[in-house]
C-alpha positions as CSV (number, residue, x, y, z in Angstrom):
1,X,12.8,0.4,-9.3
2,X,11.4,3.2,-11.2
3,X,9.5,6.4,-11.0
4,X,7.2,8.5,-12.9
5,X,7.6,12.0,-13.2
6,X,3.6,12.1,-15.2
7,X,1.2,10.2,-13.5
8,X,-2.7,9.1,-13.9
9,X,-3.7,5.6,-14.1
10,X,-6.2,3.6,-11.5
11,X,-6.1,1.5,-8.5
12,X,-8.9,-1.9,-8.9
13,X,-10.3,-4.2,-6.6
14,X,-12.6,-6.9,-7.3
15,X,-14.8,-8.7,-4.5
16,X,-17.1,-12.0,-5.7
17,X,-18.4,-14.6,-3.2
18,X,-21.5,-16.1,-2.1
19,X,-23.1,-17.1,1.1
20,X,-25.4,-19.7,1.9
21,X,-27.7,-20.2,4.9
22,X,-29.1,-23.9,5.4
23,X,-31.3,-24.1,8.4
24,X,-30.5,-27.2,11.4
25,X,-33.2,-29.9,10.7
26,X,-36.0,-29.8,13.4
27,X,-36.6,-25.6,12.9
28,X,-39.4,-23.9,13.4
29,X,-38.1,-20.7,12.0
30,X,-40.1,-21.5,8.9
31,X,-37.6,-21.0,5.9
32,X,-36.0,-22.8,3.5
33,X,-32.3,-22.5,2.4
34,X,-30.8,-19.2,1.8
35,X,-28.2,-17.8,-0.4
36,X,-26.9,-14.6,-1.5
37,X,-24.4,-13.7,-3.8
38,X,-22.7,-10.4,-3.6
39,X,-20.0,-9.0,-6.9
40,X,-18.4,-5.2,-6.8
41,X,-15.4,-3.5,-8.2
42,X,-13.7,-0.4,-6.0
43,X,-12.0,1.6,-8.2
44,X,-10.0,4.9,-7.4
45,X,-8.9,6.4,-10.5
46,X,-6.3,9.2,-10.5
47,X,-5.5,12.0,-13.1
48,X,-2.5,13.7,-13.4
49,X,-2.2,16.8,-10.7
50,X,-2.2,17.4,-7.4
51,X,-5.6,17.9,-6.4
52,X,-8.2,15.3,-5.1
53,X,-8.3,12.1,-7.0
54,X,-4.8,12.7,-8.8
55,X,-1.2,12.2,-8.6
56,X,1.8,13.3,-10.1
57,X,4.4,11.1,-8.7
58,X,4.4,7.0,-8.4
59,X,6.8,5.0,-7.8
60,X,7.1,0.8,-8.0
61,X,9.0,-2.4,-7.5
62,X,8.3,-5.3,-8.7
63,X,9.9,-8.7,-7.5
64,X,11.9,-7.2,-4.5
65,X,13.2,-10.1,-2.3
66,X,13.6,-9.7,1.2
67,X,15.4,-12.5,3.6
68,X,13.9,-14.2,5.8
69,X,13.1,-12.4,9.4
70,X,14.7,-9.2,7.2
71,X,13.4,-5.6,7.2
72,X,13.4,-2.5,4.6
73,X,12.4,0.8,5.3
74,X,11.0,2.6,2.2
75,X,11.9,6.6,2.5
76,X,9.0,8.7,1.7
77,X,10.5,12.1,3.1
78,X,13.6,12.7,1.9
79,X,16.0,11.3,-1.1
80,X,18.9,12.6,0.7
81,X,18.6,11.3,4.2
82,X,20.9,8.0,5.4
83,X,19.8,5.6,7.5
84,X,17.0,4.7,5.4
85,X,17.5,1.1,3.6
86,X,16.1,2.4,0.3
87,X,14.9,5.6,-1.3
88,X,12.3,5.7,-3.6
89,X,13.3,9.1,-4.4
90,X,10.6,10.9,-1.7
91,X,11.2,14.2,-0.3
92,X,13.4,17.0,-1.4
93,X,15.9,15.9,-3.9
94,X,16.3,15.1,-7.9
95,X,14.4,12.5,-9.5
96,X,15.5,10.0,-12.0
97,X,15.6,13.2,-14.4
98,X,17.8,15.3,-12.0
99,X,14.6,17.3,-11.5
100,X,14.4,18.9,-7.9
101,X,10.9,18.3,-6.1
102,X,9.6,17.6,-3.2
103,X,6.8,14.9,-2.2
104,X,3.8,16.2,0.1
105,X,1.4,13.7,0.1
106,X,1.2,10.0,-0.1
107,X,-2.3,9.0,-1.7
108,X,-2.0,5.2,-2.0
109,X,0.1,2.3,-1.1
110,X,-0.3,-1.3,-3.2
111,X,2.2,-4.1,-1.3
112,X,1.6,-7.7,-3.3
113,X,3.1,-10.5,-1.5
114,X,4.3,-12.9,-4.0
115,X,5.5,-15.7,-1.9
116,X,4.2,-18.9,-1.1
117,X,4.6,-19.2,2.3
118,X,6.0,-16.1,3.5
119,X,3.7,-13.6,6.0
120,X,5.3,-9.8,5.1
121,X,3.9,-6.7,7.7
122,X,3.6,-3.1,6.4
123,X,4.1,-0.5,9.0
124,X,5.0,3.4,9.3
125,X,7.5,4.3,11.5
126,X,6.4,7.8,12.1
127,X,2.7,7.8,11.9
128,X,2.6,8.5,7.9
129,X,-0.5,6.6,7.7
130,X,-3.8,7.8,9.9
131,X,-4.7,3.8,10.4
132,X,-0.9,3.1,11.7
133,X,-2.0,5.1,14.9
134,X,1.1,4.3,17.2
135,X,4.6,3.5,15.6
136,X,3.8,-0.3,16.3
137,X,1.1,-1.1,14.6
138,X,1.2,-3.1,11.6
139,X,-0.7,-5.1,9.1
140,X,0.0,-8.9,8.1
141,X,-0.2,-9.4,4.6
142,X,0.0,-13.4,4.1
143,X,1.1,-15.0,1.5
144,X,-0.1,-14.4,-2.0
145,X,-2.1,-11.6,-0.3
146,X,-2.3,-7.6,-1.1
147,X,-2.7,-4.7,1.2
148,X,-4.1,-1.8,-0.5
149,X,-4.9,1.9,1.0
150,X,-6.0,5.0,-0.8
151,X,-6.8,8.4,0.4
152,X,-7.9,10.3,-3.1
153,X,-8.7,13.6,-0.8
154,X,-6.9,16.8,-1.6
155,X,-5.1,16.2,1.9
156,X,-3.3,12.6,1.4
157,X,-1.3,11.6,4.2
158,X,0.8,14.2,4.6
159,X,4.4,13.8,4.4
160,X,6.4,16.0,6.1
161,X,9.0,14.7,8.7
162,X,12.4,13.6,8.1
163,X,11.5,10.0,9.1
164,X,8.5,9.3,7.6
165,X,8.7,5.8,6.1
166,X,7.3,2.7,5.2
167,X,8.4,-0.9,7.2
168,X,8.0,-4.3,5.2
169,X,9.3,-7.0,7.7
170,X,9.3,-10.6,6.7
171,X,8.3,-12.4,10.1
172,X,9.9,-15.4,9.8
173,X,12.8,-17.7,8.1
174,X,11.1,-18.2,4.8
175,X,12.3,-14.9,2.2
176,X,9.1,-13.5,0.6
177,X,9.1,-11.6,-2.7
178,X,7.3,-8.2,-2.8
179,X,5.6,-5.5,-5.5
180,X,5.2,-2.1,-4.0
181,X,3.2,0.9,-5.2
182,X,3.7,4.3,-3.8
183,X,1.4,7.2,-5.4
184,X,1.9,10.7,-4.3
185,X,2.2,14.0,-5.0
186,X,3.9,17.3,-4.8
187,X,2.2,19.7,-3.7
């Protein structure tokens, strides 16, 4: 686990594929085969700050292992609460560096699932994120699969109750290895 007290760097996704039409013998429509091929990088780039498009916090695992049918909850509002599995040192409390802060605003999330048959979910349990509408929602991220979600705005979702959290649960008996990225910021 580690965090970064300075923090810039960029979040990248790249799409290729193609698509091909081949009309059913016998049409009248009067075309030949079709195809299209569509290529485009999406790219959210952060500076150090805490205005829009940067951060000043992130913090990542690489390799985490959970067991299988197990769930973490990821603490994003305070590095002092219990009952939270782990903290990534969210919220009011020292960092690493014994230096007091307090997170405001998540800006992105990056979960990787590394395993090879495993199906993780990623869910809030207190409506952090504005897409996890209702405390039961929840994304599937299969296996060797990659949810990513950015909000480079100067609002971020905001992080301010004691039980604002993230959820990884591994849905069935297999155990799934996980990164996770958290970017943030202060104020």
């Amino acid at each position: 686990m580690a965090l970064t007290r300075k923090a810039g760097g960029s979040i990248s996704l790249s799409v290729t594929g193609n698509m091909s039409a081949v009309p059913s013998t016998g049409t009248t429509l009067g075309f030949g085969p079709q195809s299209h091929g569509f290529s485009d990088t999406l790219t959210n780039a952060f500076a150090d700050g805490v205005g829009a498009d940067q951060i000043d916090r992130y913090w990542f695992v690489k390799g985490r292992e959970l067991t299988g049918s197990g769930t973490e909850i990821w603490n994003l509002s305070d590095a002092g609460s219990g009952g939270s599995d782990f903290d990534g040192g969210f919220g009011a409390g020292n960092d690493i560096f014994g230096i007091n802060y307090a997170v405001t605003a998540i800006v992105g999330v990056v979960l990787f699932n590394r395993s090879a048959t495993a199906i993780l979910e990623i869910s809030a349990n207190a409506e952090v994120f504005v897409m996890f509408a209702a405390n039961a929602d929840r994304v599937e991220v299969g296996p060797g699969g990659m949810f990513c979600c950015t909000r480079p705005d100067t609002t971020g979702w905001v992080v301010g109750g004691t039980t604002d959290a993230l959820v990884i649960t591994e849905t069935a008996a297999a155990t799934a290895t996980y990164d996770l990225y958290i970017f943030s910021r202060t104020s």
